[in-house]
C-alpha positions, 0 to 999 in steps of 0.5 A, spaced: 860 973 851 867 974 854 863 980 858 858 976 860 864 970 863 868 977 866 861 978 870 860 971 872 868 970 875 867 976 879 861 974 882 864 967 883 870 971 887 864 975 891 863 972 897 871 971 899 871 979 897 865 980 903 866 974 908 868 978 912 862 983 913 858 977 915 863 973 919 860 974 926 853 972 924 850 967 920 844 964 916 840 968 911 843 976 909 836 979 910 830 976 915 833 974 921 829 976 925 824 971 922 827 965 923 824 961 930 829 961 937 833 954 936 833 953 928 839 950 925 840 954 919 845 952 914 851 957 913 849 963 908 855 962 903 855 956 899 861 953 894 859 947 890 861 943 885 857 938 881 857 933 876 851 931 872 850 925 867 844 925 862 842 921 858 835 922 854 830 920 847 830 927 844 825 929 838 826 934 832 822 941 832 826 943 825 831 941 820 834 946 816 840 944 810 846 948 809 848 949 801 844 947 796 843 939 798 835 940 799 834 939 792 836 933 792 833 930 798 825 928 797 824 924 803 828 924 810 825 921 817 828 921 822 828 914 826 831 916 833 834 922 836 838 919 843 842 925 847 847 924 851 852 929 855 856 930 861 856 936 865 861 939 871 859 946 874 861 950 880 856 953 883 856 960 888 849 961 892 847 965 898 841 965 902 837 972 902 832 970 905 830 964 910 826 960 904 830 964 899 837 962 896 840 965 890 846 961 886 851 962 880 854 956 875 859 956 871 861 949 868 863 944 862 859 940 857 860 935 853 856 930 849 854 926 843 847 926 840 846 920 835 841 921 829 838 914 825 835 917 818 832 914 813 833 919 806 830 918 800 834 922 795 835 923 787 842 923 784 840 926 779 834 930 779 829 930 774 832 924 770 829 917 771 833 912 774 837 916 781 833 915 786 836 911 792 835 911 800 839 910 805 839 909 812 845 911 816 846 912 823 850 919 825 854 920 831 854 928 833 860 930 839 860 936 842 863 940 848 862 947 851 862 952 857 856 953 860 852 957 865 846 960 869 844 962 874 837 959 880 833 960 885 830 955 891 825 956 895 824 952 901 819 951 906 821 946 913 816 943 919 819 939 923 822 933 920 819 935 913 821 939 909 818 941 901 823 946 896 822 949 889 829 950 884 828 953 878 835 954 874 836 957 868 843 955 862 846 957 856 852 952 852 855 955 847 858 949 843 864 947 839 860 945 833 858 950 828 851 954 830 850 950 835 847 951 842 844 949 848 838 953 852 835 950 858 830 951 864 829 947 870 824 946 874 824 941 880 819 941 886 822 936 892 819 934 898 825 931 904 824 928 910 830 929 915 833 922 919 839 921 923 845 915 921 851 914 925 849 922 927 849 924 921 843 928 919 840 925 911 834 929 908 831 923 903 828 927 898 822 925 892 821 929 887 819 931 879 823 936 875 820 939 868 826 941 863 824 945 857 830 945 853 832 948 846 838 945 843 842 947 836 846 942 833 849 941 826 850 934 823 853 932 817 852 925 814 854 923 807 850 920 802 852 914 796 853 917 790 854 924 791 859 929 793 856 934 797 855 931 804 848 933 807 849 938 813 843 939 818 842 944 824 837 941 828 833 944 832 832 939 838 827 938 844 826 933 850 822 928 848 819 927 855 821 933 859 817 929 866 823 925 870 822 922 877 828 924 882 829 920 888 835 924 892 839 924 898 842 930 903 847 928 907 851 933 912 857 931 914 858 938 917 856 944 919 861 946 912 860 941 908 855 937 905 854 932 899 848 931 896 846 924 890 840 924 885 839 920 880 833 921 875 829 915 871 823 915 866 823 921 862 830 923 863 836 917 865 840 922 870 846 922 875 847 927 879 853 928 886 854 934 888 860 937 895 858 943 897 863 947 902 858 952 907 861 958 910 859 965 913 
């Protein structure tokens, strides 16, 4: 893992190390010669910071007891699976191609998914009389590092313009066996206009978001001393969120973009790039 941070450092500091072989010439790396006579093409170098917040219903695909406790547990619904989690990340990206551009991230996570459970549980089991039921609602926060990599691939004519990233990440959590994988995938359609001589690509979009999310929950239950500890193996509810999105290019260096999800997903999204060749 410490191998895989090194490597992720290195290729954050890559572009500063070989800005100066492509000082004088800017856009994609390879392909130049595909662009048409006029284009405005962004930089080739991009240094971004984003900061993302998520909020979804989530849905259990396993559940395995630590310890002996099993033997006591004879019923467990799990009533509501809600994750909520924060997520600031620098991101390195480059383009290759004309509709290709490549990315890095590394960032922090931090969350708290809530579980509602009604147990059915016997204090003494095979004796009479110790059955009993509990509902409890267990409030599970987390935090870790985070990171991936992505690749975006865009098609322009004139005002329109039609993209697909696609991104990958791994988490590694503070909580015991716990784990966050995760790709996306987000095709968007923009539209470029003009305020106050600042150009805005208004975008829409639909994002699909496989996840594989580990967590450990420990809950106590009345009446017996050892607790009831969970590793979950949790996946998005509904993995379908709508996006509605903005662009804005201040200038040729820096640009903002804002995203909000809904439906699926409850998702707000900023993010400042610096451009640059």
């Amino acid at each position: 893992m410490k191998v895989v941070r090194q490597a992720l450092l290195i290729s954050t500091l890559l572009p500063f190390l070989i800005t100066q072989s492509y000082a004088e010439s800017s856009g994609p790396l390879f392909g130049k010669e595909w662009i048409p006579e006029g284009t405005d093409f962004p930089k080739t170098w991009g240094i971004s910071l984003t900061t993302l917040s998520m909020k979804q219903n989530s849905k259990l695909d396993s559940v395995v007891f630590q310890g002996d406790i099993g033997r006591y547990i004879t019923d467990l619904q799990f009533n509501k699976v809600e994750d909520e989690s924060r997520t600031t990340n620098l991101r390195v990206d480059a383009w290759v191609l004309p509709f290709l551009n490549l990315y890095l991230m590394y960032g922090y996570m931090e969350g708290e998914t809530q579980v509602n459970t009604t147990t059915t549980f016997d204090i003494t089991p095979n004796l009479p009389g110790g059955i009993q039921t509990d509902n409890t609602t267990t409030l599970q926060k987390y935090h870790g590092d985070s990171w991936g990599l992505g690749a975006t691939l865009v098609y322009g004519s004139g005002p329109w313009s039609a993209s697909l990233d696609i991104n990958a990440t791994r988490t590694e959590l503070n909580v015991v066996r716990s784990k966050v994988n995760a790709i996306m995938a987000t095709p968007r359609l923009g539209y470029t206009t003009r305020i106050a001589d600042i150009p805005v690509t208004w975008t829409a979009g639909v994002s699909y978001l496989w996840l594989d999310q580990r967590i450990t929950v420990e809950q106590s239950l009345p009446g017996l001393d050892t607790p009831m500890v969970m590793e979950m193996d949790v996946k998005a509810d509904n993995p379908w969120s709508p996006m509605l999105g903005a662009s804005l290019q201040f200038t040729d260096n820096w640009h903002a973009v804002f995203e909000a999800g809904f439906d699926g997903r409850q998702t707000l999204m900023g993010t400042l790039t610096y451009r640059f060749d």
